[in-house]
C-alpha positions in Angstrom: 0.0 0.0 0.0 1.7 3.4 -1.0 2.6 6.2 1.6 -0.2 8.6 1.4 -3.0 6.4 1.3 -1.1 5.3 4.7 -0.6 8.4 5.5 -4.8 9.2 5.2 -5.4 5.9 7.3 -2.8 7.0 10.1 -4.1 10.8 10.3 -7.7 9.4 10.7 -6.3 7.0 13.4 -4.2 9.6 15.2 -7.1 12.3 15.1 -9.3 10.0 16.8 -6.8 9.4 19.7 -4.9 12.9 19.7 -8.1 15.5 19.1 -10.9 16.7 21.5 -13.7 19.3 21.0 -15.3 21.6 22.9 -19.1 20.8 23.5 -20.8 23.4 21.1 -23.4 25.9 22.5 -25.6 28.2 20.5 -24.9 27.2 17.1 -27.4 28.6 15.1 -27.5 26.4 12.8 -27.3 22.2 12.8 -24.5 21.0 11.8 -24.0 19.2 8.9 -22.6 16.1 10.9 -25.0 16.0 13.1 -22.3 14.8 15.7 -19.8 16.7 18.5 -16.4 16.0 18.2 -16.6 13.2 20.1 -18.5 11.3 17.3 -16.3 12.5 14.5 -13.7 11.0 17.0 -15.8 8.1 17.4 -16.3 7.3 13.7 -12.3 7.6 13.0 -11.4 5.4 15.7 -14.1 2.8 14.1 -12.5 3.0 10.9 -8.5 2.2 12.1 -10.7 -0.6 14.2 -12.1 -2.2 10.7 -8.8 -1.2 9.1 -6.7 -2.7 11.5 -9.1 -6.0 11.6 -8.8 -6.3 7.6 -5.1 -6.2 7.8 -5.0 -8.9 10.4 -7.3 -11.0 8.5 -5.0 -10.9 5.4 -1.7 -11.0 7.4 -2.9 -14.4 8.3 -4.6 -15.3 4.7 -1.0 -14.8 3.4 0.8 -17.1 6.0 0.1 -20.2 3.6 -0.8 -18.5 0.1 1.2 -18.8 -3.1 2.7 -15.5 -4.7 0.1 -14.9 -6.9 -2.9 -15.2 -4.0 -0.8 -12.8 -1.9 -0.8 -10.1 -4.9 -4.6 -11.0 -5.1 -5.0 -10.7 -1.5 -3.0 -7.1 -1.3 -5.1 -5.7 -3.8 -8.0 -6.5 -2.0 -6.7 -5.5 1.1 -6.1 -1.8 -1.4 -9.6 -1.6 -2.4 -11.2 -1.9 1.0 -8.8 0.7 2.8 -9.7 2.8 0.0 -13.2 2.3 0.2 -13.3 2.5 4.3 -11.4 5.6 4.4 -13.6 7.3 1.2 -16.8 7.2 2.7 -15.5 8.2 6.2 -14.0 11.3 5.1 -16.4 12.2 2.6 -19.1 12.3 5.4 -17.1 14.2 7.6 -16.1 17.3 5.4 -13.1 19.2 7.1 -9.5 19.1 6.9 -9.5 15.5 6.4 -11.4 15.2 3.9 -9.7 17.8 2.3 -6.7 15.4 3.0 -8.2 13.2 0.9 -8.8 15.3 -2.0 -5.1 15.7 -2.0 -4.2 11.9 -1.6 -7.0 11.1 -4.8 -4.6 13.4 -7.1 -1.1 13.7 -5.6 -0.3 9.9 -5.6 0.2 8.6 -9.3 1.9 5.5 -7.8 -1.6 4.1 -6.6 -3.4 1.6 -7.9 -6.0 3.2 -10.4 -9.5 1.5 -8.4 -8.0 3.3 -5.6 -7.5 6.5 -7.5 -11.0 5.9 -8.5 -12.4 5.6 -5.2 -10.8 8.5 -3.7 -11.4 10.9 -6.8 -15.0 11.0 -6.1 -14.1 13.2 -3.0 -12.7 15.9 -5.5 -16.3 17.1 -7.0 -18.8 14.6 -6.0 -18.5 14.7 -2.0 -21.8 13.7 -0.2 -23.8 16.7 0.1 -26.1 18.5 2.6 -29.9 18.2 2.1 -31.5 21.1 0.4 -33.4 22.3 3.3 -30.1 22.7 5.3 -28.6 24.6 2.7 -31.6 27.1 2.5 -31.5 27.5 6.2 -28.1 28.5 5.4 -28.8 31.0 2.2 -31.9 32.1 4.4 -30.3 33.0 7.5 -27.2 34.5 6.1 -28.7 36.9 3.6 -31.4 37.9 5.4 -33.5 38.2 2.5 -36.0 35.2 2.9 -35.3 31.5 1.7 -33.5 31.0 -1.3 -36.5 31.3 -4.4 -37.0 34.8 -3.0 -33.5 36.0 -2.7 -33.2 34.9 -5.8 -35.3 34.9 -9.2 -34.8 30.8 -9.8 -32.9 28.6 -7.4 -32.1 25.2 -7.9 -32.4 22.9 -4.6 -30.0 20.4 -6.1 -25.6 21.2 -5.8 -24.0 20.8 -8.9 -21.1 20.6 -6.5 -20.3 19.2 -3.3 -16.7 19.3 -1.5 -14.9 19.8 1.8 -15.9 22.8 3.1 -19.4 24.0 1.1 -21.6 22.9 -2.2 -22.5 24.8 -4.9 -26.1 25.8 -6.4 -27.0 27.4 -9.5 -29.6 30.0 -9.2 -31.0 33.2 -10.8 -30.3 36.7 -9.8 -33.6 38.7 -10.1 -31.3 41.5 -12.4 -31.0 38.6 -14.9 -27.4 36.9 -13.9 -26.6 32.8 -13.9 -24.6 32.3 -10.6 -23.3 29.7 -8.6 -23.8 30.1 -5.1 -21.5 28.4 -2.5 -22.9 27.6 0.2 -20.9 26.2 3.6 -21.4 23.4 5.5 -22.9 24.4 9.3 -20.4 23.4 11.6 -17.4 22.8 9.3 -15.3 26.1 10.8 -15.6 24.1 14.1 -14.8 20.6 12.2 -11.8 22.3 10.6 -10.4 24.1 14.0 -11.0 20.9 15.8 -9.0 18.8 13.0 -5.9 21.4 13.7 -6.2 21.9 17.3 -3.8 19.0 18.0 -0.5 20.8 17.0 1.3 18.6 18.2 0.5 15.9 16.7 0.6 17.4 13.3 4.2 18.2 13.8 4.7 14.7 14.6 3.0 13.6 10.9 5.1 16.3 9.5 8.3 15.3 10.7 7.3 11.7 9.9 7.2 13.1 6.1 10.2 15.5 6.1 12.7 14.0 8.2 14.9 17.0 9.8 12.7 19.4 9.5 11.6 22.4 11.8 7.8 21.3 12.2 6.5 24.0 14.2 6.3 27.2 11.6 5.1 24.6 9.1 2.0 23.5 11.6 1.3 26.9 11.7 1.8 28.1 8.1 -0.4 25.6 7.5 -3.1 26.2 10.0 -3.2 29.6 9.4 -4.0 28.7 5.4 -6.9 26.1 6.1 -8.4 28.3 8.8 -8.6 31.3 6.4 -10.2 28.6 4.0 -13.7 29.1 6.0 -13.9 32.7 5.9 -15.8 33.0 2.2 -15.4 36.6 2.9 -11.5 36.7 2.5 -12.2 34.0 -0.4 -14.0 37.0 -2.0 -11.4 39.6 -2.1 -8.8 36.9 -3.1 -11.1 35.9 -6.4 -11.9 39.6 -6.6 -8.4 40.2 -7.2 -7.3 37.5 -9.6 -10.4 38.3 -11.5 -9.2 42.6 -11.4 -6.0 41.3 -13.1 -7.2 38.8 -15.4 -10.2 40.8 -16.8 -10.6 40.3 -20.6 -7.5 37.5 -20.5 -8.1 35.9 -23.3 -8.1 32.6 -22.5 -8.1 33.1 -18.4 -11.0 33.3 -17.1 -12.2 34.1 -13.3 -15.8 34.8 -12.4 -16.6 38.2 -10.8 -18.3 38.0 -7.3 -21.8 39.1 -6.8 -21.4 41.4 -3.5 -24.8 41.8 -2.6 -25.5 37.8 -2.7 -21.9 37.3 -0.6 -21.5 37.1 3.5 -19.1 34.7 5.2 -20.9 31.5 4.5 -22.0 32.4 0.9 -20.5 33.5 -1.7 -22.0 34.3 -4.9 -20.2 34.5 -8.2 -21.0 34.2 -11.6 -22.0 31.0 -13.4 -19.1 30.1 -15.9 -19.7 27.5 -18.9 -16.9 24.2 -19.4 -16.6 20.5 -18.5 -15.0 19.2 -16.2 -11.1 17.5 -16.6 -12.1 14.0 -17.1 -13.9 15.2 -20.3 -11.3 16.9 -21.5 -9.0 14.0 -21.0 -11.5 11.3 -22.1 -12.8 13.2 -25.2 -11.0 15.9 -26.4 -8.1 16.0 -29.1 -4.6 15.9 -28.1 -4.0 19.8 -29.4 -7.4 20.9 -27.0 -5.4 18.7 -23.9 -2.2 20.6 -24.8 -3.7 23.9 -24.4 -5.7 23.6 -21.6 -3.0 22.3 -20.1 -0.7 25.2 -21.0 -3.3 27.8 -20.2 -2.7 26.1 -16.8 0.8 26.7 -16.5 0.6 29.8 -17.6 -1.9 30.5 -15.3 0.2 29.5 -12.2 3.2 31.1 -12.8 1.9 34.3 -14.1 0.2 34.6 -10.7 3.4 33.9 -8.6 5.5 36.3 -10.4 3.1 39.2 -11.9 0.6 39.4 -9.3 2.5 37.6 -6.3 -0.3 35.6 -5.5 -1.0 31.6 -5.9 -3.7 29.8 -5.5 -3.0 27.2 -3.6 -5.6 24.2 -4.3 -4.6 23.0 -8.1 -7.1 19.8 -8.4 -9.4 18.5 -10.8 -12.3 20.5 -9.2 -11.4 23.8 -9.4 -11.1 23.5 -13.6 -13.9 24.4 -16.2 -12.5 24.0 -20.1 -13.2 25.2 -23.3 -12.4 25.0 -26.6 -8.9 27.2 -27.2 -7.3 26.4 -24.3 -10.0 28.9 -22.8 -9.8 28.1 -18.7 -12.1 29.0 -16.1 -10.3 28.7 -13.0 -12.5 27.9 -9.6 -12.2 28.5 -5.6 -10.0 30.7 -4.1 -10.2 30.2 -0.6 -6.4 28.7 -0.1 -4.6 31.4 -1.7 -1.1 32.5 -0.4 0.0 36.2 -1.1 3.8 36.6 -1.4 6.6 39.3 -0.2 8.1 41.0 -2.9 11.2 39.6 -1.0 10.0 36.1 -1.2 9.0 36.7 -5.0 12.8 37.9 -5.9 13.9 34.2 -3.5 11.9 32.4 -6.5 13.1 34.0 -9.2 17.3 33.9 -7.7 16.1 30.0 -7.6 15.3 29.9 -11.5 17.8 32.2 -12.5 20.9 29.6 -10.1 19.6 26.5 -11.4 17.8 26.8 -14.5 19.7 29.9 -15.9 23.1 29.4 -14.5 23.4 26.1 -13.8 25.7 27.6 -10.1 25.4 24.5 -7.4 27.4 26.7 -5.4 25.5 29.7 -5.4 22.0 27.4 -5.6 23.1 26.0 -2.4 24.0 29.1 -0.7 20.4 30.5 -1.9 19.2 27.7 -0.2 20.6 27.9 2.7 19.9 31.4 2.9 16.2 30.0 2.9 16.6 27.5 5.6 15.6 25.1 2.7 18.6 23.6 3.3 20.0 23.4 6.5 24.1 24.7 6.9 26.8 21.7 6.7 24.6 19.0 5.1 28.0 18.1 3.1 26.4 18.1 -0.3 28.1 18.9 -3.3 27.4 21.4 -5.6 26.2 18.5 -8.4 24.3 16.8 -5.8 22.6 19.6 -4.8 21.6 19.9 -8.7 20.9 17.0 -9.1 18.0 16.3 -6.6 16.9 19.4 -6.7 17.1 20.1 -10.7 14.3 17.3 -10.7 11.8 20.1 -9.6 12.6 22.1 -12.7 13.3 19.4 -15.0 10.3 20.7 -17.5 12.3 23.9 -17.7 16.0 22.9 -18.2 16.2 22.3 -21.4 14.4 23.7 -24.7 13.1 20.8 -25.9 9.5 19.7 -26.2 8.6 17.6 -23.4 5.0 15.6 -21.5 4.2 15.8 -18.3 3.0 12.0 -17.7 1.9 10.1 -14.4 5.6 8.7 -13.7 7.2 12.3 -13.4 4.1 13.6 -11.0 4.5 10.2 -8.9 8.4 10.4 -8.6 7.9 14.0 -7.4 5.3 12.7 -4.6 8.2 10.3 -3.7 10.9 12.4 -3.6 9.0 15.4 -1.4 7.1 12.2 0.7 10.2 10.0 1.2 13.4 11.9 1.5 16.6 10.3 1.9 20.5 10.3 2.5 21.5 14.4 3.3 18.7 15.7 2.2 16.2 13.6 4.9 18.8 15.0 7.6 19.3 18.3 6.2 16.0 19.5 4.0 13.5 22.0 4.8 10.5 23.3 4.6 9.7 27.3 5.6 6.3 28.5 5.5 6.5 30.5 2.3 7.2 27.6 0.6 4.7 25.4 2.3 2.2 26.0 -0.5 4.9 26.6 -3.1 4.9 22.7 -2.8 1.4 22.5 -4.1 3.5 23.6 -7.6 5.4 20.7 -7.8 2.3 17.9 -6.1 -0.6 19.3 -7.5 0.3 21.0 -10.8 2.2 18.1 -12.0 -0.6 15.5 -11.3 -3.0 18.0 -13.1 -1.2 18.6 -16.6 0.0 14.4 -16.0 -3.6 14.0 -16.1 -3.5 16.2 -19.6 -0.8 14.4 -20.3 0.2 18.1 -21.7 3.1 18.9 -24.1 5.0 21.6 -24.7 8.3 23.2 -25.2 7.6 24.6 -21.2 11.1 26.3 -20.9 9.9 28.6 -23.8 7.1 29.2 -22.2 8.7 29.7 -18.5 10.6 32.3 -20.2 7.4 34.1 -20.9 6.6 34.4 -17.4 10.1 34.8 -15.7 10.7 38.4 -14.8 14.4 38.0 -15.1 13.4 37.2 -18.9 10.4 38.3 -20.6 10.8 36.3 -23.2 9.0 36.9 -26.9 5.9 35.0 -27.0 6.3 31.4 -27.9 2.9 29.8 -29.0 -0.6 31.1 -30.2 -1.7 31.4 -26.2 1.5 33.4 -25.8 1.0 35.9 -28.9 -2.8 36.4 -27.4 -1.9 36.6 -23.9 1.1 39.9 -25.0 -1.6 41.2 -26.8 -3.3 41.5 -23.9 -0.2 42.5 -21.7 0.3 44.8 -23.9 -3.1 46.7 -23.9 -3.7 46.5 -20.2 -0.2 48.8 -20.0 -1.4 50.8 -22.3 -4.7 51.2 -20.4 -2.7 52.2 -16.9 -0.7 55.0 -18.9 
């Protein structure tokens, strides 16, 4: 069984042991568990219980069973953690099932029914009954229940996930929406998963060997925690969508103010399909560009607007024709120092540009990404760390595929030699990380192709390249006129 999925069974495990909740008193609303922390406790602790029976049961199956029966039995052994620990954290929204999410996209090395099982907690997540969410849309708009706030209001979510669902409705001025609506209870689901900091700096330093665990905990608790405010998730969509107005093939749906408060947010309704469309029925060129819009996408928004959103999965996608990319939920976005900008950029401009181990190291080190007197050379350092930017090296036409996204899981998951003892992780590049897990699965997913160093040279301050493709020579055009419009 591969490390993450491990990793989701020994979370759940620990959470049940390591967390407590304080009784809750004058909710206004239900929650959408129905349960106190002591049953979300409860049901975690009953899943390592069935967990750790199955794994008993074929420990012993595979005493006296030929090679072939233990391969048979392993993969059953696969399907059912996968299945146990899919509908437990589906149910129980928060930051587990959000850890989840992650595990059904980040780990390429798992088997694909596993894949499967956990992808359905991407889009499709159990949702809340449609009279819960209009106590919600009732109660926080103040404007009666949800067919009089708005013109036409569908009861059923056209998405469900982690933290809220999503309805289309009607705005009585004549605007499609999609209205987000958050779970009752899931701010106090979420504070309760991360209250344990201790233990989460225990998981973390089972994953990163060496490093300093505490500013990561917190980096990261401060990100998830921000996650439930849909308030600051408006002014961070309100700003991507201020700088990408009229992109050309960007697209981020304006907020509706009026329709907005803390636990809704309404935005416009955007047209596209979702990415298993894409990959399942579009041509290789349409793959290819959604796939670059993507990237360009990302990386613009680090270096242009110091900003990245930090949740790349399927979900947040909708495609259309022309590499045309409507990009979704901005409630885990991390907004950088110009300082920490110019740190990202020295990086590229060391290792890509330069190809200087010594001065890549020092950089490093300068970072606390790696610790002083780990012993490693300058080509060491190049070479586990070049991996990162292998797409970017070179100009040469290259695909992202599943075996470069899972090695990259592996080598961030399972460090070794000097760079278990000596690695790093700071907060600002807690999410940075997302880049290399999240982004890669994506476009491995797209199986996208592209001359990326071109492209990278685009978007690298230090460069500004000449456009490189169609997308490119569209998105100066626009570059060019949004200057023109600030003079």
């Amino acid at each position: 069984m591969k490390r993450l999925l491990l990793l989701v069974v020994a979370l759940a495990a620990g959470f049940a042991v390591a967390t407590r909740r304080r009784t809750r008193r004058g909710d206004p609303f239900p929650s959408v568990m129905r349960t106190s922390q002591g049953r979300r406790n409860a049901q975690l602790a009953m899943v390592g219980t069935r967990l750790g029976a199955t794994a008993a049961t074929n420990k012993a199956k595979r005493v006296f069973a030929g090679a072939e029966r233990r391969e048979q039995l392993d993969a059953e052994l696969e399907l059912a953690t996968a299945a146990e620990v899919t509908a437990a954290l589906g149910n129980m929204k928060g930051a587990l099932m959000k850890l989840g999410q992650m595990a059904s996209y980040l780990d390429d090395g798992l088997p694909e029914p596993v894949r499967e099982a956990l992808r359905s907690l991407q889009a499709d997540a159990p949702p809340m009954s449609s009279a819960l969410a209009a106590e919600v849309v009732e109660r926080e708009l103040g404007q009666g229940p949800p067919d009089r706030a708005f013109a036409e209001w569908d009861p059923t979510p056209i998405a469900a996930a982690s933290i809220g669902q999503v309805h289309r409705a009607m705005t009585h001025d004549g605007r499609a929406v999609a209205v987000k609506v958050q779970y009752p209870g899931v701010d106090e689901a979420i504070q309760a998963d991360l209250d344990n900091s201790d233990f989460l700096a225990r998981i973390m330093g089972m994953l990163f060997p060496g490093l300093e665990p505490g500013p990561l905990v917190e980096e990261l608790r401060a990100r998830l925690t921000e996650e439930v405010d849909y308030r600051l998730e408006a002014d961070n969509q309100r700003h991507f969508a201020d700088f990408y107005r009229r992109h050309p093939f960007i697209h981020i749906p304006d907020v509706v103010d009026e329709l907005s408060t803390g636990r809704v947010l309404t935005t416009e309704l955007a047209p596209g399909v979702r990415l298993r469309e894409v990959v399942a029925t579009w041509s290789r060129e349409e793959q290819d560009l959604a796939g670059e819009t993507i990237f360009r996408f990302v990386f613009r928004s680090l270096y242009r607007l110091h900003c990245f959103n930090g949740d790349p999965h399927p979900g947040n996608y909708l495609f259309e024709p022309g590499g045309r990319v409507t990009f979704l939920d901005f409630g885990l976005v991390k907004r950088f120092t110009p300082h920490e900008v110019h740190l990202f950029e020295s990086m590229v401009r060391t290792i890509v540009l330069e190809r200087d181990g010594d001065r890549f190291r020092e950089i490093l080190e300068g970072a606390n990404v790696l610790k002083r007197g780990s012993g490693m050379s300058a080509d060491e350092v190049l070479e586990w760390f070049g991996y990162f930017y292998e797409f970017v090296l070179r100009h040469e036409v290259k695909t992202f595929t599943h075996e470069y996204a899972a090695e990259s899981v592996s080598k961030i998951f399972t460090r070794s030699g000097e760079v278990a003892k000596y690695g790093n992780v700071p907060p600002s590049f807690v999410l940075i990380q997302r880049i290399n897990l999240g982004l890669s699965a994506v476009l491995a997913e797209l199986g996208a192709t592209a001359n990326w160093r071109a492209i990278a040279e685009e978007l690298w301050p230090m460069t500004s390249a000449p456009p490189s493709t169609s997308l490119g020579r569209a998105e100066a055009d626009w570059l060019a006129s949004t200057i023109s419009e600030q003079r």
